[in-house]
Structures are given as structure tokens and as C-alpha cells.
MARBALO-690169 format. One record per residue (C-alpha): residue in one letter; x, y, z. Coordinates in steps of 0.1 Angstrom, whole numbers, padded with zeros to 4 digits, always signed. Example, Ala and Ser with C-alpha at 12.3 -4.5 7.8 and 13.67 -1.06 7.14 Angstrom:
BEGIN
a+0123-0045+0078
s+0137-0011+0071
# end
This chain:
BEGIN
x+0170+0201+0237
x+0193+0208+0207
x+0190+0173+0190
x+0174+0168+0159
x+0142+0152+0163
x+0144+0131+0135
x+0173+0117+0143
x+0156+0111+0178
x+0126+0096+0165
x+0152+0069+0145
x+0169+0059+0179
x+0139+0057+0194
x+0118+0031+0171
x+0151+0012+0177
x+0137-0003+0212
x+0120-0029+0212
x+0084-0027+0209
x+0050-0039+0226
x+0036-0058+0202
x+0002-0050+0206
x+0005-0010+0212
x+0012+0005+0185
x+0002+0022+0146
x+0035+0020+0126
x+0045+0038+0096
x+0050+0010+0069
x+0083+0028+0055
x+0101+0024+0089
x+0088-0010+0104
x+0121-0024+0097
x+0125-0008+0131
x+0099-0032+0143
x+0110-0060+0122
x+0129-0079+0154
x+0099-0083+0176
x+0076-0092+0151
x+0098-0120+0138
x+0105-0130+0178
x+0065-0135+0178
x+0061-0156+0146
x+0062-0133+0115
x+0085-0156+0087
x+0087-0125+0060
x+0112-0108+0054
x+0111-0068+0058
x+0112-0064+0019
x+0082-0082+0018
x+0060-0059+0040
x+0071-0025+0024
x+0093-0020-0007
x+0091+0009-0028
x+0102-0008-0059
x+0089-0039-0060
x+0054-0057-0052
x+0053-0061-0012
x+0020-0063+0012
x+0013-0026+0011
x+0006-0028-0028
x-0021-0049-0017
x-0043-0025+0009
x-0059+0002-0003
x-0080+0031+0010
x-0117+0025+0007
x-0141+0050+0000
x-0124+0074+0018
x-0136+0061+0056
x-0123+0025+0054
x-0098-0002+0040
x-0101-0032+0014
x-0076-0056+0005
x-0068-0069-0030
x-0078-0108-0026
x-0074-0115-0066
x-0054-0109-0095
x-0084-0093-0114
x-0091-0065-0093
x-0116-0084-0062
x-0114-0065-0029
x-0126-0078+0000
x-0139-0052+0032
x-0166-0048+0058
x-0205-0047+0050
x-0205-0014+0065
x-0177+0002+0046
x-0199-0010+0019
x-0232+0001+0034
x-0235+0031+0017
x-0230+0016-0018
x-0251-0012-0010
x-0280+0009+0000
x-0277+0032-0025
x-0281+0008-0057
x-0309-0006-0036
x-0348-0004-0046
x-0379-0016-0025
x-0383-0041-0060
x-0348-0050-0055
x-0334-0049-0021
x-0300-0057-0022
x-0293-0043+0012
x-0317-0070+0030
x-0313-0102+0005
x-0277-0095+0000
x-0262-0098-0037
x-0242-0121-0055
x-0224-0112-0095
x-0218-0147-0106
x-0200-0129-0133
x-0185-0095-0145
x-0213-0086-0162
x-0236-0090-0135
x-0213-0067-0116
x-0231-0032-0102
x-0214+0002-0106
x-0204+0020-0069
x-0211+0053-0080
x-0189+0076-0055
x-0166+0048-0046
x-0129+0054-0046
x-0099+0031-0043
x-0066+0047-0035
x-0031+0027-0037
x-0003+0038-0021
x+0025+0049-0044
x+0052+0063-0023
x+0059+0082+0010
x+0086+0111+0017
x+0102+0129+0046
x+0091+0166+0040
x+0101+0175+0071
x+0126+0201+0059
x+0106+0215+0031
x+0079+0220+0058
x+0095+0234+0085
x+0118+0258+0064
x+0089+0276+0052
x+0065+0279+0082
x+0095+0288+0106
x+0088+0302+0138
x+0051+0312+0130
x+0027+0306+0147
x-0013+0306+0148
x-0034+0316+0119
x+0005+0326+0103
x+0013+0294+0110
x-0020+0281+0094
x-0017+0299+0060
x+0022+0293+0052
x+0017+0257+0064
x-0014+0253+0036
x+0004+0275+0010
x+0038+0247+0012
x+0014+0219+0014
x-0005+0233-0020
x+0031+0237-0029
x+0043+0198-0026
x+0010+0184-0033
x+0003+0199-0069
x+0038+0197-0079
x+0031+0154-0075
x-0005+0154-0085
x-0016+0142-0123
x-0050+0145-0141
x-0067+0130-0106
x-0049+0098-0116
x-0025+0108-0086
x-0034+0124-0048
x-0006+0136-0032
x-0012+0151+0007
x+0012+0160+0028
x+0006+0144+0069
x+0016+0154+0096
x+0029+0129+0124
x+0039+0138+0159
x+0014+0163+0164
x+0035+0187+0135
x+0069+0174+0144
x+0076+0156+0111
x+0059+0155+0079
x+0054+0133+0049
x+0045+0133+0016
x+0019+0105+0003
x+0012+0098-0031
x-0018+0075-0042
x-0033+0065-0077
x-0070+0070-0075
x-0095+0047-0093
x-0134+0054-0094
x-0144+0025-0112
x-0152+0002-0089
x-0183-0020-0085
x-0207-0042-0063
x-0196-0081-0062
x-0213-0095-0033
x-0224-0086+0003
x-0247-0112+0025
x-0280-0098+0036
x-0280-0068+0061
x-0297-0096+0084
x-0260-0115+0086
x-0239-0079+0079
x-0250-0061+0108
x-0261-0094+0132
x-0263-0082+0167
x-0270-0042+0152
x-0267-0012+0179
x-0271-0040+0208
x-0240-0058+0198
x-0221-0033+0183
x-0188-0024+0199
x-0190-0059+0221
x-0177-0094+0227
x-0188-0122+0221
x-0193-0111+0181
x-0209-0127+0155
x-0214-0107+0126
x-0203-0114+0091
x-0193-0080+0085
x-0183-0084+0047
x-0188-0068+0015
x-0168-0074-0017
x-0162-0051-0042
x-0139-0052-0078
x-0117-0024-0090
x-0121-0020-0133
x-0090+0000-0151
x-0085+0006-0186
x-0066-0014-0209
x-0031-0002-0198
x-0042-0005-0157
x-0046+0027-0153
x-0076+0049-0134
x-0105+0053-0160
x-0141+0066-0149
x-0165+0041-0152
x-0167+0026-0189
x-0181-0008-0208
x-0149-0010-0222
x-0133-0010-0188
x-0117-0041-0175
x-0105-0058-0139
x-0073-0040-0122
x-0044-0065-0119
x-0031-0054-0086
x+0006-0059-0082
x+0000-0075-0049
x-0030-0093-0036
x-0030-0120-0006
x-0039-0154-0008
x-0061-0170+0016
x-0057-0192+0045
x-0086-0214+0053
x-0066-0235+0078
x-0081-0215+0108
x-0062-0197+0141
x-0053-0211+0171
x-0047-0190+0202
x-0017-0172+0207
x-0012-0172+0166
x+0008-0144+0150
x-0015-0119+0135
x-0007-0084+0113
x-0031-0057+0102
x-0024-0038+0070
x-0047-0005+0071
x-0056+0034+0073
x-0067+0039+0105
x-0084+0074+0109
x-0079+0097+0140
x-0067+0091+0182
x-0052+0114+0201
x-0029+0096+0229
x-0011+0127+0238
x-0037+0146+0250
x-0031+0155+0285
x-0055+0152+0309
x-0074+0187+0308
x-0082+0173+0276
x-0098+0138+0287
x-0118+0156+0317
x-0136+0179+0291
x-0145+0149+0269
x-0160+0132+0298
x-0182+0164+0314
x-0189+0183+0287
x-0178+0175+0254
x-0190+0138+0250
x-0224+0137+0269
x-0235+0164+0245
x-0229+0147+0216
x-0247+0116+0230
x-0279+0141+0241
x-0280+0154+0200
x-0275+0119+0185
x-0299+0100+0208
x-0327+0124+0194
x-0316+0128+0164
x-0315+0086+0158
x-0352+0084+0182
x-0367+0106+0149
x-0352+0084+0114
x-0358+0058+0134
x-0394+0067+0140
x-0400+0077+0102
x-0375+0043+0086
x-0399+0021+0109
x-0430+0036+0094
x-0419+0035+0055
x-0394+0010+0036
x-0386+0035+0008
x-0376+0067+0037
x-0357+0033+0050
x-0333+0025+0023
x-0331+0064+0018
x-0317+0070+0052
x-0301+0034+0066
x-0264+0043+0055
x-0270+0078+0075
x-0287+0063+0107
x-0258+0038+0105
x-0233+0061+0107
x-0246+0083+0128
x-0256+0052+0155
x-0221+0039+0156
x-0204+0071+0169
x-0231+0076+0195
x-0223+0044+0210
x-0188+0054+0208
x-0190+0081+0229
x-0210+0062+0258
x-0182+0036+0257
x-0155+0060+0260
x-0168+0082+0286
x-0174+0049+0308
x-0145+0036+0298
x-0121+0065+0307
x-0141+0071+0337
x-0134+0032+0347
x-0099+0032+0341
x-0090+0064+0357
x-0076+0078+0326
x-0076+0113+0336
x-0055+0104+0375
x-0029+0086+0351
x-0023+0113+0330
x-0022+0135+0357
x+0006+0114+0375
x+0027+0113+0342
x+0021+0150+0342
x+0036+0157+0371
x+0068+0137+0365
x+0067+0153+0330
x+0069+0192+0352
x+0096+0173+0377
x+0116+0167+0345
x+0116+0194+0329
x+0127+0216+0367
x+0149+0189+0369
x+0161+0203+0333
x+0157+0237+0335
x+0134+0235+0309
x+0108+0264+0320
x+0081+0264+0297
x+0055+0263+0319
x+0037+0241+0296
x+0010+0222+0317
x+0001+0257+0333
x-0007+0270+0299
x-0022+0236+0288
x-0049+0243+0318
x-0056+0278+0309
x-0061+0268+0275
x-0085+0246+0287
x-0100+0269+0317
x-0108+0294+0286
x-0122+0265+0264
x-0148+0252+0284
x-0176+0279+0290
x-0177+0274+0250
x-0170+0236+0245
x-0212+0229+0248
x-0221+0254+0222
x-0197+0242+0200
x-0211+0207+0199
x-0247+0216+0200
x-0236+0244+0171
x-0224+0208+0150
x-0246+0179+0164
x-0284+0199+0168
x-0285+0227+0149
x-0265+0209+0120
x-0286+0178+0120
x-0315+0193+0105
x-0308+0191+0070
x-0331+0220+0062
x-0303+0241+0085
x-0276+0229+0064
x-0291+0238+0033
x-0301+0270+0043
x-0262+0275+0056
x-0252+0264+0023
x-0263+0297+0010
x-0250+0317+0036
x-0217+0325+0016
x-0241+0339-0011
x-0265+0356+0013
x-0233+0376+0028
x-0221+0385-0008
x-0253+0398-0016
x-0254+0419+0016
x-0217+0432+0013
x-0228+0446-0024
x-0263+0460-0015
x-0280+0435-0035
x-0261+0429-0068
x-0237+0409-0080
x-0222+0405-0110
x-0226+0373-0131
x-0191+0361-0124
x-0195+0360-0084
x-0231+0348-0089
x-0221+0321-0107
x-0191+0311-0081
x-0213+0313-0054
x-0239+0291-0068
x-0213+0264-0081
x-0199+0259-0044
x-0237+0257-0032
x-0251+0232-0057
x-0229+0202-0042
x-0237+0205-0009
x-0271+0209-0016
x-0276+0180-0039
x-0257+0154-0016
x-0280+0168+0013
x-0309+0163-0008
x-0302+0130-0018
x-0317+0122+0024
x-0338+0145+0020
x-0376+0129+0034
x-0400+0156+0040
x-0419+0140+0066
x-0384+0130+0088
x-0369+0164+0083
x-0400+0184+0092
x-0398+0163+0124
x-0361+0168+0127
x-0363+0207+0122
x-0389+0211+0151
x-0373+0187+0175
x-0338+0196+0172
x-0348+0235+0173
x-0363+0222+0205
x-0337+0208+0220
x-0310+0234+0213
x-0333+0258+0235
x-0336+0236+0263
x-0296+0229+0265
x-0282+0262+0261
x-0283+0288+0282
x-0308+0314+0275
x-0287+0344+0270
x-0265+0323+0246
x-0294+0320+0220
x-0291+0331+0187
x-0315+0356+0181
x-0340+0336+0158
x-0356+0328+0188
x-0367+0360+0201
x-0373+0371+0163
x-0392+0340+0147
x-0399+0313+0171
x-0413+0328+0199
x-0440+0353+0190
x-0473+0363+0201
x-0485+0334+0192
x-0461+0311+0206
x-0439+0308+0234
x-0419+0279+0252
x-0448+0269+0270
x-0475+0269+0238
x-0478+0232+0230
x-0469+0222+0196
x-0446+0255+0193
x-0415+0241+0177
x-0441+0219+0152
x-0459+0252+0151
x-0426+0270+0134
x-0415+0239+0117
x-0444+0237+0096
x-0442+0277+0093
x-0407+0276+0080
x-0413+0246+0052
x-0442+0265+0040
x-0417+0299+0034
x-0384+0280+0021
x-0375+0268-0017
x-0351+0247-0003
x-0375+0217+0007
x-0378+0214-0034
x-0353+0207-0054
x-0368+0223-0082
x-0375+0254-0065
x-0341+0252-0057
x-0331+0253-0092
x-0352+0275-0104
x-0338+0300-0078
x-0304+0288-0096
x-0314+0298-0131
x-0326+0331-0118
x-0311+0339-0080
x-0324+0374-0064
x-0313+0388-0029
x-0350+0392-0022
x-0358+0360-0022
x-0325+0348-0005
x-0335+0371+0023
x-0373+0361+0023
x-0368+0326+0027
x-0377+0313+0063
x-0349+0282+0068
x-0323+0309+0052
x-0331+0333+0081
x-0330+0304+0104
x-0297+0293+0096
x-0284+0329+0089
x-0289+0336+0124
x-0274+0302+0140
x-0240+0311+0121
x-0241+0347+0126
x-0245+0339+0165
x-0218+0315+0165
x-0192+0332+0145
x-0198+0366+0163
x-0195+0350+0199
x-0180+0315+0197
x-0158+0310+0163
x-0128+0330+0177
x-0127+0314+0210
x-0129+0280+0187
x-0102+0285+0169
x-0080+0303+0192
x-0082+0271+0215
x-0074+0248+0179
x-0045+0270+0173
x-0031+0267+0208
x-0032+0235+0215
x-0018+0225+0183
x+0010+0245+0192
x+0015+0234+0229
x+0011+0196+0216
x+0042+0199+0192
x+0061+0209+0217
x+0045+0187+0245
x+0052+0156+0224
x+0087+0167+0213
x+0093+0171+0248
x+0079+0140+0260
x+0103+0123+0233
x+0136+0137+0253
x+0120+0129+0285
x+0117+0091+0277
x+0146+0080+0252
x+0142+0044+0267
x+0101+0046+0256
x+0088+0036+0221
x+0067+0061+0208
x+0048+0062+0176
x+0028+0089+0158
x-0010+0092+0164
x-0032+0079+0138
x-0039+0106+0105
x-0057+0081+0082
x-0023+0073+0065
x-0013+0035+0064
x-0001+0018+0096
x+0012-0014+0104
x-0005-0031+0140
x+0011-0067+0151
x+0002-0094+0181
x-0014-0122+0187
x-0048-0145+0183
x-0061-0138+0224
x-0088-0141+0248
x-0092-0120+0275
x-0110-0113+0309
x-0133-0087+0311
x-0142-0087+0347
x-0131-0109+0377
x-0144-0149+0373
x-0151-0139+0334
x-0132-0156+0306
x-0138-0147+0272
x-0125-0170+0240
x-0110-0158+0215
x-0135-0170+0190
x-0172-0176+0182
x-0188-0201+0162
x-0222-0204+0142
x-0237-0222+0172
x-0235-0191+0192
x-0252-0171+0163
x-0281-0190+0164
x-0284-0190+0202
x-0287-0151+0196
x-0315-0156+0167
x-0349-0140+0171
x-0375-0147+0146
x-0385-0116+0131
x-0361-0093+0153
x-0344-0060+0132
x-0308-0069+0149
x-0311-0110+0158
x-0328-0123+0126
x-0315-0148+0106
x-0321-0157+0064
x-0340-0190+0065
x-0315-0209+0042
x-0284-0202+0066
x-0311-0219+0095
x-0307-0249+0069
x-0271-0250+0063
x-0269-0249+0105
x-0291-0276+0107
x-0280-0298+0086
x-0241-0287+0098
x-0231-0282+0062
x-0204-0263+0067
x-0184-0278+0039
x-0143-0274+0040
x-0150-0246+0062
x-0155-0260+0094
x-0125-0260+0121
x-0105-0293+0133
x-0130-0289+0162
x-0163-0298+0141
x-0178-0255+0144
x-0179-0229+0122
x-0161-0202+0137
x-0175-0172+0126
x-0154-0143+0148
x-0120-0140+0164
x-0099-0113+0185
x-0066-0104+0185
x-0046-0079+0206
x-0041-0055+0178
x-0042-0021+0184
x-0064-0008+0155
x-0091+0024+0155
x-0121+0034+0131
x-0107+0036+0097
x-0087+0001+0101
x-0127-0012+0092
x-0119-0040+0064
x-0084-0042+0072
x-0068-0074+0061
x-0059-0095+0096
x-0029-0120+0084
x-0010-0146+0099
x+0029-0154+0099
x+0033-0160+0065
x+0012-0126+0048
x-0022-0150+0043
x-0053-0137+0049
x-0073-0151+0080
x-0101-0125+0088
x-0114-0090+0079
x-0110-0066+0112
x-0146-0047+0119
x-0148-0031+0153
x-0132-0029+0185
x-0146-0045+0221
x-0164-0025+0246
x-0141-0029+0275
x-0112-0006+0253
x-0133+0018+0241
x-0109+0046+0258
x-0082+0032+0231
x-0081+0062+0209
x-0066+0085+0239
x-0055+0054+0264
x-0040+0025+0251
x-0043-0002+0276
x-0026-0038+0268
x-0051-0054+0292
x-0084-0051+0273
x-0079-0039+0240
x-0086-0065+0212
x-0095-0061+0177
x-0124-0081+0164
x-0123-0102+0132
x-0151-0118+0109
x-0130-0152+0101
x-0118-0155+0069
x-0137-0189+0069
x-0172-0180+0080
x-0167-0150+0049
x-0156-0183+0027
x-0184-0204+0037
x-0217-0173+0030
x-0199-0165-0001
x-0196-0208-0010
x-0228-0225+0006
x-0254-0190+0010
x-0245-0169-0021
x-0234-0199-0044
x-0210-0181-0060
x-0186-0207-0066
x-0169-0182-0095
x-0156-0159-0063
x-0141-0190-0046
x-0124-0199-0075
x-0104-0167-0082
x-0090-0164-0051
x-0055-0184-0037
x-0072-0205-0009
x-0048-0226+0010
x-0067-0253+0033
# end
């Protein structure tokens, strides 16, 4: 128990690896570098990760802080999903000019759109911190812990930053047992290239979403601008395409099964050292709740996108977002459920206690893991309904937006000086505006009512916040009176200035504690947060605190228990390195599935006139007249998806998918249904990755968008 876990976690990446378990830290894959060579890779380490010269990593990039791109041209062209770019898309899209649904091609710069929002971070270097880190939180522990771990973190971070140019943060890996230090150059000019219609960029929607077969065309391309010396430059005429140092050239030669294949990427959050307390409260509690707030929440923009193109376009990037993680959720509860996820952890719990007798290590720590989680539980419902149906109105969120001020008004009996009014206001205005900006009356009203609704029915009376008894329910109504919730909805619309932004601002230019405690959607939310911080926040963040504390040592632990097991860090949204093989699999007994899909299969799904099977007219041309150009595979199809046995999670969306020699062959967009346990279970039977072939991408950009400029900047190898 004395070693240092550093020089543990060394020895360890040593072993040889699985090659399709695993998110590795680009600075230490020369750790890795033996297996991936003994399954095809002919690069050398340099060329994967060097600090001081060009290599693959200069060539992936954070995009828009959810997803990744990859650099595809040496004038600044990224390639990523359509839904990475969704939001962009949607957001320079009118009802006179729907990019979104008839897709967009720039056959030049100047016909290039400006991403407004958009961010493009490169990776600059990485540093062990570990000591820095640990030497100044030392043994604390809890909220201590909290505020000397943020104070050093400020520390190292703004000692790296420059002028926004450069983002520094400071990661932890090993749930806190080791820290680095990440330093990426920011750009914010970026701008629309191309993206195929919505039609092709979401094929198969919510229904195929998460499954195999796949054929979407999940794409969107983007270029990054600079000034004239390269570096980051808000957006500017005189702005000109980055010249990356790295970018990938293209392999339209196609895959074959078995085929090396590498992902480059940032994947965002799993947590595959919970223990099994942990996995049993997702699937009871924790989960189906989320899936109760979401499946209303997406019945009502659904309701109001049908009925009105313009509330459409307003809210698509929103629903989208919002529908992927509820699907999610129902995958991963059945999933964990199917492969007995919470037994298996159990058994390797109880050889984890054995050890640690067997060690005289007497910690106790799965006792105090199960009270932790005893003591969670009566509160884990609240919590979510707290974040999924009371936060889902935006009204709520608006009126919580002002909470901060509301309190400051109350703490000084109704004045404040200039000053605090004015730093009060300047952290509300954000929030507001970026709420605002999906703001539809009509679906919000709706929204408001029904969620307010549903947050009555699923928590326990005496739980309540006491708007309720105060507001909702009066003499006039109760939970019985039909149209109740409507009733109040329309009550609180009519007695708030947040539903109107100029309102809004006028309260702004002129802000008064009377009105602040006048306004009806104020009160509401007022009372939502008072109730939660007063009976629920504490328990919430005793629990955080806790289990943050018993994971570090739970994972250090499980290091010294296993010295012959390869163990790598959880994802944190920091880049990772994933390797294995182009592969089918079997999803049930006497089912085969291949490892690719081709056009024909596409079409097979098409329904004339369908919101997730309808197909542009001109592709049912090309199809037809098999005019599938230099893109076609040796076998006479257009391949249009493939899998690999990758192990990627939500964030690795757009990741480059490579073969052997560093050449791009698809753009990774979603996992299959059969491993959707992955982010806390790895399991090497089902998990695959699934890929839009770099050739069907080739062949819309080519034959559909006719932007033969595009084809020409890139390095394609056929």
C-alpha cells in the first residue's frame, strides 16, 4: 500500500492490452504501441503523439465543446457528424432558406457561413500535475477538499492561459488519483461548408438511432479561419483558412473485415468503476425517471414543431439533444439489466473484500459504499425530477435565473447598491438570452402546465414545494379541477416579464425588489429551489463528496489488487486513443450481423414522405441509375456504414476512424444498441462503434452536393 501510484500506473499500461477495451491517454500509448502494431498499425509511436513535432493528435480537435472534427485539409476543412453540426446548421437556417432540410454546399470561401458560437480547440500540450495537486489539497477532504482542489486548479490554469488564445484545465484521471494539465489554442472563427439534407443526416431518426444495421450519413463539414500569422482571431473579412500542422488524407480504397482501425477523439464521461450500489440505483430509480421527464417533455415540442415550421427550426437542435439521451437511458437500463451487470460487480466485490482480509487492509470500503448509497436513495427521485421536470420549463429556468438577485434583494431589505445590482444582472442576462433564444410561447405555456403536472403526480406529497399549496391549488382549483395546471399556466404567463424579452430589459434598465417579488414564474421557481436546497441540496452533495472520496481510494485499491490487469482512466472529455478491428457481430443466437451497409439497404428502409425514412429525390436518381462513381466498393455497392470493435462513448461523435497507415476511412457517430451498458460495463462481445464510410461521405459531397472544389482539396488515395 506504500507504492507510488504513478509509478504503478506505468508498470501497469506495460501489459498487454485488449485491443478493443480501452480510452488511452495519447501521451502514454507508447505503452500500447506493441499490440497495436501486432494488429496492423505500420506508424511509428512518434507519429501518433509528439509534442514537438506534427503527429495525428495535431490533427483532432475538440468541436463545439460536445464533439470532435478532424482536420481533412491544409486550409483549415474539418470534417464531423451532422449532429455535432446540428445546432449550427439549424441556427443559420430560415423557413426561405432551409439549410437544415436541403443541406448546403460553399463551392467557395466566400460562400462560406459564419458558425456563430462554434469553437475549435487544438491540443497543445499535456502535464503530470499530480504533485502540484496533491501537495496542496493533502489529506482534506469534502467541501475542504473541494475549495483547495479549485483554488490550485485556478492556480495552474491561469498561470498557462493567454488572451483566450490559450485554455488550460487541469483533469483529473483515476477518479482523483492523478492529474494533468491540458493546454489548447481556441479558435472561434469557424464556418458552415457543407452538410447533406437533415433527410440523409439523421436517416433512420429516434427509430434507428443507437441500432444496427445503420445507414445514416451522419456528416457535416466545417472550416476553421485564422489571421494572417495562424493564430485565433474572432470572426473577420480579413480572416483567412487555418493551415493545420497535421490533417489526414483520405482513403477511398474501402475496409475489409478484420482491418486495423484507430479513433482519435474526446470522448465525454463513463464511469466503469462504479460498484454495483451504483448500477442498481441507475436501473430502479435514477434512469426510469429521467425517461418519465423526457418522454413528456419530447411528446409537447414535438406536438408544437409538427404544427409550425418556424417553432420547428427554433427548437430541432433542442429536441435532438434532448431525444438522444432518452433513448440512452432505455438502452442502458435494458442492457444492464440483460447482462447482469449489477451480479458481476457484485462477485468482483466480494473478491475485492477477500483481498483486502486477505491484506489486512480494513477499510471497510464496500460497507460504507452501501450506506452511502442506503442514505442516497430516498433522495435520488427528487433530484432528477428537481433537473429533468421542473428545469425543463424554460419559464422555471428563467425565473431561477434571478433567484441569486431575488436573495440579494431579500438579505438587504430591498436595496442594493448600484455595484451588486449591476453584478447580479450581468450573471442573469446570459442565461436568460440563450434560454430565450427557444423560447416559443405557445410550446412553453404547454411545457409549464404539463411538467408542473407531472412533478405533482411523481413525488410524494409531503415532498412538494410549497407553491403548490400556496398558488396552484386554491379555491378555485384543485388536483381534481380539469384544466388546473393550464388554469395556472396561463395565470402565471399573464403575471411574469420574463415571457418578454423586452420586459425583461426594461426591468434591466430599471430593476425593483417589488417587482422581482410580484412576478408569478419568479415565485414559482423561488419556491422549487428554496424546497430543494432546504431539504435535498445537502444530502446531494454529501453523497457527491463521498463517493468521490471512496472511488479514489476504491480504484487505487483495485490497482494493487490486480497488477496483472490493464487499467485505464475513465473518460473526462480529454483526448483518448481507442484501437481494433473492422467486425461483425451476433446480436442474438441464429443472428449474424455484417459489418457494413450499403445504399441498397437505405433505400429498402425509404418511405415516401416519412420524417425519419425519406429520401431527397436526386439521391433516388443516382441509386437508380447506380452512379456511384469512384466510390463504389470492389463488390459493385455503395457502402454507406461500417462497425468496428472500438470502444468509444458520446463525445468521440465525428471522431476520425483510420486505418493502419493514419488514412481516414469513416467518421464514428453512435454506438449499437446491444452495448449500450458500455459507459459503466465494457463488454468485448457486443460493443461496436458505428462509422458513416468515408466513401458514402465522398460520394453526397461529389455526385449530391456537386461540390467538386471540396473533393479537390483533400489527399484522396483510391
Amino acid at each position: 500500500m506504500k507504492k507510488s501510484f504513478l509509478l504503478f500506473v506505468a508498470v501497469v499500461m506495460m501489459f498487454g492490452s485488449r485491443a478493443d477495451e480501452g480510452m488511452w491517454i495519447p501521451m502514454l500509448i507508447g505503452k500500447n504501441y506493441e499490440e497495436m502494431q501486432r494488429l496492423g498499425l505500420r506508424l511509428s509511436a512518434d507519429d501518433l503523439y509528439n509534442i514537438n513535432h506534427s503527429s495525428i493528435k495535431d490533427a483532432i480537435l475538440q468541436f463545439g465543446g460536445g464533439c470532435t472534427a478532424e482536420m481533412i485539409s491544409e486550409n483549415g476543412l474539418l470534417l464531423t457528424n451532422h449532429h455535432c453540426g446540428y445546432d449550427a446548421i439549424a441556427n443559420l437556417s430560415t423557413v426561405d432558406r432551409d439549410l437544415l432540410d436541403n443541406g448546403f454546399w460553399a463551392h467557395s470561401l466566400q460562400e462560406e457561413l459564419p458558425a456563430k458560437g462554434v469553437t475549435a480547440l487544438f491540443l497543445q500540450s499535456m502535464e503530470d500535475v499530480t504533485a502540484k495537486v496533491k501537495a496542496a489539497v493533502g489529506d482534506a477532504t469534502g467541501e475542504d477538499y473541494n475549495k483547495k482542489f479549485e483554488a490550485i486548479k485556478k492556480e495552474i490554469e491561469d498561470k498557462e492561459s493567454m488572451n483566450g488564445k490559450l485554455v488550460a484545465s487541469v483533469k483529473d484521471y483515476f477518479n482523483g488519483n492523478q492529474f494533468f494539465l491540458l493546454v489548447y489554442k481556441r479558435y472561434t472563427d469557424v464556418r458552415l461548408v457543407g452538410t447533406p439534407p437533415k433527410s440523409l443526416g439523421k436517416f433512420g431518426g429516434d427509430t434507428d438511432n443507437w441500432m444496427w444495421p445503420r445507414h445514416t450519413s451522419d456528416f457535416s463539414m466545417f472550416r476553421i479561419y485564422a489571421d494572417s500569422s495562424n493564430e485565433p482571431k474572432p470572426y473577420s473579412a480579413s480572416n483567412v483558412p487555418y493551415h493545420p500542422k497535421k490533417f489526414l488524407p483520405v482513403s477511398a480504397r474501402g475496409e475489409e473485415e478484420g482491418d486495423y482501425a484507430m479513433i482519435f477523439g474526446y470522448p465525454g464521461r463513463t464511469n466503469r468503476y462504479e460498484v454495483s450500489y451504483g448500477v442498481d440505483l441507475a436501473i430502479n430509480v435514477v434512469n426510469p425517471s429521467i425517461v418519465a421527464c423526457r418522454d413528456l417533455r419530447l411528446a409537447i415540442m414535438r406536438r408544437h414543431m409538427d404544427a409550425n415550421k418556424s417553432v420547428y427550426l427554433q427548437l430541432t437542435s433542442s429536441y435532438s439533444s434532448i431525444a438522444n439521451y432518452w433513448k440512452y437511458y432505455i438502452g442502458q437500463t435494458e442492457q444492464l439489466k440483460r447482462l447482469k451487470v449489477v451480479d458481476k460487480k457484485r462477485k468482483a466485490e466480494q473478491e475485492f473484500t477477500k483481498w483486502q482480509h486477505e491484506h489486512n487492509i480494513n477499510n471497510d470500503l464496500m460497507s460504507k459504499f452501501a450506506h452511502m448509497y442506503a442514505d442516497r436513495t430516498p433522495y435520488a427521485k427528487h433530484s432528477v425530477y428537481y433537473t429533468e421536470c421542473f428545469r425543463a420549463s424554460a419559464l422555471a429556468r428563467m425565473g431561477a435565473a434571478l433567484k441569486p438577485l431575488y436573495d440579494a434583494y431579500d438579505r438587504h431589505k430591498g436595496t442594493l447598491t448600484n455595484d451588486t445590482l449591476k453584478k447580479y444582472l450581468l450573471a442573469a442576462k446570459p442565461t436568460y438570452r440563450a434560454i430565450y433564444k427557444q423560447f416559443d410561447l405557445g410550446t412553453e405555456k404547454d411545457m409549464f402546465a404539463e411538467m408542473t403536472e407531472l412533478y405533482y403526480k411523481s413525488i410524494p406529497k409531503n415532498e412538494l414545494p410549497d407553491i403548490y399549496s400556496k398558488a396552484i391549488f386554491t379555491n378555485k382549483r384543485t388536483p381534481e379541477t380539469k384544466g388546473a395546471y393550464s388554469d395556472y399556466s396561463n395565470y402565471v404567463f399573464s403575471h411574469t416579464f420574463l415571457a418578454d424579452s423586452n420586459q425583461f430589459n426594461e426591468f434591466c434598465e430599471k430593476p425593483s425588489f417589488n417587482k422581482l417579488k410580484g412576478d408569478a414564474a419568479v415565485q414559482y421557481a423561488a419556491s422549487f429551489i428554496e424546497d430543494y436546497n432546504s431539504k435535498y441540496q445537502s444530502n446531494a452533495d454529501a453523497f457527491t463528496n463521498k463517493r468521490a472520496e471512496l472511488s479514489k481510494e476504491y480504484v487505487h485499491e483495485l490497482m494493487e489488487q490486480k497488477p496483472e490487469k490493464n487499467f485505464y482512466p475513465d473518460a473526462n472529455s480529454t483526448m483518448r486513443i481507442s484501437y481494433g478491428k473492422v467486425l461483425g457481430y451476433e446480436p442474438q443466437d441464429g443472428v449474424q450481423y455484417n459489418y457494413f451497409t450499403t445504399l441498397d439497404g437505405l433505400i429498402a428502409k425509404y418511405k415516401p414522405g416519412s420524417d425519419e425514412f425519406d429520401v431527397p429525390a436526386q439521391l433516388l436518381d443516382l441509386y437508380k441509375a447506380k452512379d456511384y462513381g469512384r466510390y463504389a466498393d470492389k463488390d459493385g455497392s455503395l457502402h454507406t456504414c461500417f462497425i468496428t470493435n472500438n470502444d468509444i462513448t458520446g463525445g468521440n461523435s465525428g471522431s476520425p476512424v483510420m486505418n493502419a497507415n493514419g488514412e481516414l476511412i469513416g467518421a464514428a457517430f453512435d454506438g449499437n444498441w446491444e452495448a449500450m451498458a458500455g459507459d459503466i460495463a465494457f463488454d468485448k462481445k457486443y460493443k461496436r462503434t458505428i462509422v458513416c464510410d468515408i466513401r458514402f461521405i465522398l460520394f453526397l459531397i461529389d455526385k449530391m452536393g456537386h461540390a467538386d472544389n471540396l473533393i479537390k482539396e483533400m489527399d484522396i488515395r483510391y
